[in-house]
N, C-alpha and C positions, 0 to 999 in steps of 0.2 A: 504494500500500500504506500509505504514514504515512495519506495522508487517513481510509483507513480504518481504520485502529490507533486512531489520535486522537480519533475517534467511536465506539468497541467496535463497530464492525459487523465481524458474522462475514466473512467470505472465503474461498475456497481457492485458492492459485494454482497455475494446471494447469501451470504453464512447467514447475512442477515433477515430475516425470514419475510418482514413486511418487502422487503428490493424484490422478492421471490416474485412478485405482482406485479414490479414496473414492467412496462419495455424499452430495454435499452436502444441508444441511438444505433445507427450499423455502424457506426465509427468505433463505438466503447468497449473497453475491455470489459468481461468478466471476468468477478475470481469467486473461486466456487471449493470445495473440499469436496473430493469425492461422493461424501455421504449427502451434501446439498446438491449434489449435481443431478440426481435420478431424477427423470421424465424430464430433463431438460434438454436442447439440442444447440449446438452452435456452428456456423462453416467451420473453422478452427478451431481444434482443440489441441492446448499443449499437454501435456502429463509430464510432470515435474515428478522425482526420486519415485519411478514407478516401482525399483526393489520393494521398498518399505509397503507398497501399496499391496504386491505381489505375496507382503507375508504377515500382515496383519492380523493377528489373535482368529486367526483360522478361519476369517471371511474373503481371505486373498484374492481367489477364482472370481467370487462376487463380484468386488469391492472392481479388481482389473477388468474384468466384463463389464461396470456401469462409465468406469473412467476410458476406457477404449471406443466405445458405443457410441459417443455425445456428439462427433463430429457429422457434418453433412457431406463436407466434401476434403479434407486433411486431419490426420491427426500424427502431431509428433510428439512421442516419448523420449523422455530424459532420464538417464539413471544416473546415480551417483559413483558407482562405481563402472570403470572401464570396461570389464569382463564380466557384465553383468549377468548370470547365469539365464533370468528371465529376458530380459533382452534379445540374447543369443536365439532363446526359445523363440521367441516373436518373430523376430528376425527372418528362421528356419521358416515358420508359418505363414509368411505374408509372399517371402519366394517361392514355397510352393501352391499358394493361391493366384497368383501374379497369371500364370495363364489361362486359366478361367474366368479370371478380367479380361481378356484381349477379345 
């Protein structure tokens, strides 16, 4: 949020439950936490330290299926670690889904 203060870029944050209502301009960011993002959709979606996401108190599967889902037309994920083991998984998945898109 400072980052984006700091720079006037607009924002809504959904954590907060009444923003759940607004609609954002198509210019503004969302930021959202996993758990506030279900039934929401956006063209872009980042996933920020998707490990942690991937191993959370044994909702993981869930939790990376609601945070993967959200996008209409890109979604890019971010791990914290380089050799992310999930990552690599996803990775492995989207290659061999890639020609079934064509």
């Amino acid at each position: 949020r400072r980052f984006l203060n700091e720079r006037n870029l607009p924002y809504l944050d959904l954590v907060n439950e009444k923003n759940r209502r607004v609609d954002p301009t198509p210019t503004s960011i969302r930021l959202s936490t996993v758990h506030s993002a279900r039934g929401l959709t956006a063209d872009y979606v980042y996933v920020l330290d998707f490990d942690q996401i991937c191993t959370w108190h044994g909702r993981g599967r869930q939790l990376a299926t609601i945070a993967l889902s959200r996008a209409r037309a890109r979604t890019t994920v971010h791990a914290q670690k380089e050799a992310s083991p999930y990552v690599s998984l996803l990775s492995g998945l989207v290659s061999a889904c890639e020609p079934l898109l064509k």
